[in-house]
Structure formats: structure tokens, C-alpha cells
N, C-alpha and C positions, 0 to 999 in steps of 0.2 A: 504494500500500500504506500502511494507517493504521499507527502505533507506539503505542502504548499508552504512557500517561505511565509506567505501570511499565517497561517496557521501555526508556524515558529514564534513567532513577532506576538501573537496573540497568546502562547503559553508561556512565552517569556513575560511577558509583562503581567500578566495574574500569578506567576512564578513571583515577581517581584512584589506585587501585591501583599502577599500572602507572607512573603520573607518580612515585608515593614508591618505587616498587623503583629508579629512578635518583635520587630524589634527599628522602631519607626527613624531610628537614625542610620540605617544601614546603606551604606557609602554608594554598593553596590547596586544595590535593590534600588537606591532614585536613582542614577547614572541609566539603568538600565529601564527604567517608568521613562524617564524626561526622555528618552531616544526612543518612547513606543509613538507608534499613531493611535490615536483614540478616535472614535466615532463623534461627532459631534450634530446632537438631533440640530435641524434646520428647524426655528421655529414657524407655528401656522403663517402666522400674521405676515415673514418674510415674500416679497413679490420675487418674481420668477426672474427678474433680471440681477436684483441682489444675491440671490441663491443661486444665482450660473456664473457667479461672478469670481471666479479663484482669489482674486486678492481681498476678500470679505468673508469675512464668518459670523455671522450673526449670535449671541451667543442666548441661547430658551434656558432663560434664568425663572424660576419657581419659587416662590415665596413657600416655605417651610411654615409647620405647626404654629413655629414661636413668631414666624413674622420674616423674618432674615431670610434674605435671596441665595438660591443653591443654584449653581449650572450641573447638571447632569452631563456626564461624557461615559463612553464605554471601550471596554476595550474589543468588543464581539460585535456581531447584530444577534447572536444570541442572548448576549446578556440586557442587550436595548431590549430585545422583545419583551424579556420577561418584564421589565419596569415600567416600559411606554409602547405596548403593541401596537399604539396606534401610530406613532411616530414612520412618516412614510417618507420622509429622504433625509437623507445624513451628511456632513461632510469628514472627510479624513485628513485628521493633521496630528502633524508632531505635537504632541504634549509638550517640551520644552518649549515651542515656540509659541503658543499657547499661553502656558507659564508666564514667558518675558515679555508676553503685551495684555497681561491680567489688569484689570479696569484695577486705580486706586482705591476706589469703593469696598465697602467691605461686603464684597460677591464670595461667597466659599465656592468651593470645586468639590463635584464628589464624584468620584472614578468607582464604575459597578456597584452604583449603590444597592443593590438588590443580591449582591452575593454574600458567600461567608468571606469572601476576602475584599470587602470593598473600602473604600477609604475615601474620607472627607478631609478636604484641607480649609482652614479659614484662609482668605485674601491676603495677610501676609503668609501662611504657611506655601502657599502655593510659590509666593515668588521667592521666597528663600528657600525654600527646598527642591524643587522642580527646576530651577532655570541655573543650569549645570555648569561650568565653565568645559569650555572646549577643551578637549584633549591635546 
């Protein structure tokens, strides 16, 4: 059975996920998140010319229980279905680049909210932990 480099790229970075839910400073484990591509839902409201637009990402921020805005991002379109099935186009980017144009705002980030290995970052956790220096 072949694996699709994507399919690499996608258990690596739940690989890493999973390695920072025990141990959330693991040098490796962001080096190897901030270099994934995450799914990022397009939200409804976006028009068709900003969603075809590669140098735009819209980001579908969700106001949470307590009130405080979340962006949902995934590493799968499995793991999107389970949380937002209805969620019908997506775009694909690098999480570190992502990371380093995170709104000042205090927007959290939460990567596979819906798994056992999912993880929530506040708005400065994202840019200091995710936005990597070059090797």
C-alpha cells in the first residue's frame, strides 16, 4: 500500500500534536506543527473572488462559550468533518506562516479541536510558539 506524502505531512503533525499534549514545550514537536499545512475552513460569508484569491485567507473565527474568538484549523479533512461537516471549501497553508501574520487581537488558534490530540493556542501563544526561526 502507497502513502501519499500528504498523508506523511498529516501523521506527522498529529504525531506532533500529541508529542506537545504531554509535553507543550517540545522543541521538536513545534518545529515540526509550524512546517505542517493545516486546512483552513473558508468562511460562508467569504465571496468567490476573495476565496480564489491565493494571497488571502480569510480566517472563520467562532466566538466560544465564554465569548472569546477561536479560529478552527485542521490538520485532515477528516478531522474538519468530524467538527464542521458542513464546512464545504478549505484552504491549505503553512501553519508557521499563518503563525507570523496572527491578527494582534486576542484571536486563539485551535488545531483538531475535536481530537484527543488537539490543541488550543491563545494569540500570543501562537506567535511565540509556532512562528519558528529558519533553519
Amino acid at each position: 500500500m502507497d502513502i501519499s506524502s500528504n498523508d506523511n505531512a498529516t501523521a506527522a503533525a498529529e504525531r506532533a500534536l500529541s508529542a506537545l499534549a504531554e509535553n507543550a514545550e517540545d522543541g521538536a514537536a513545534l518545529d515540526t506543527l509550524a512546517g505542517s499545512d493545516v486546512l483552513v475552513p473558508v468562511p460562508d460569508d467569504a465571496d468567490d473572488e476573495a476565496a480564489g484569491d491565493p494571497t488571502v485567507v480569510a480566517l472563520p473565527v467562532i466566538e466560544q462559550p465564554d465569548g472569546e474568538p477561536l479560529v478552527p484549523v485542521f490538520t485532515s479533512e477528516l478531522r474538519m468533518a468530524e467538527l464542521l461537516p458542513s464546512v464545504s471549501r478549505y484552504r491549505l497553508v503553512p501553519l508557521g506562516m499563518l503563525a507570523a501574520q496572527w491578527p494582534s487581537s486576542d484571536v486563539s488558534l485551535s488545531i483538531d479541536a475535536s481530537a484527543p490530540h488537539g490543541l488550543t493556542l491563545s494569540s500570543q501563544g501562537v506567535r511565540t510558539l509556532l512562528v519558528r526561526p529558519h533553519a
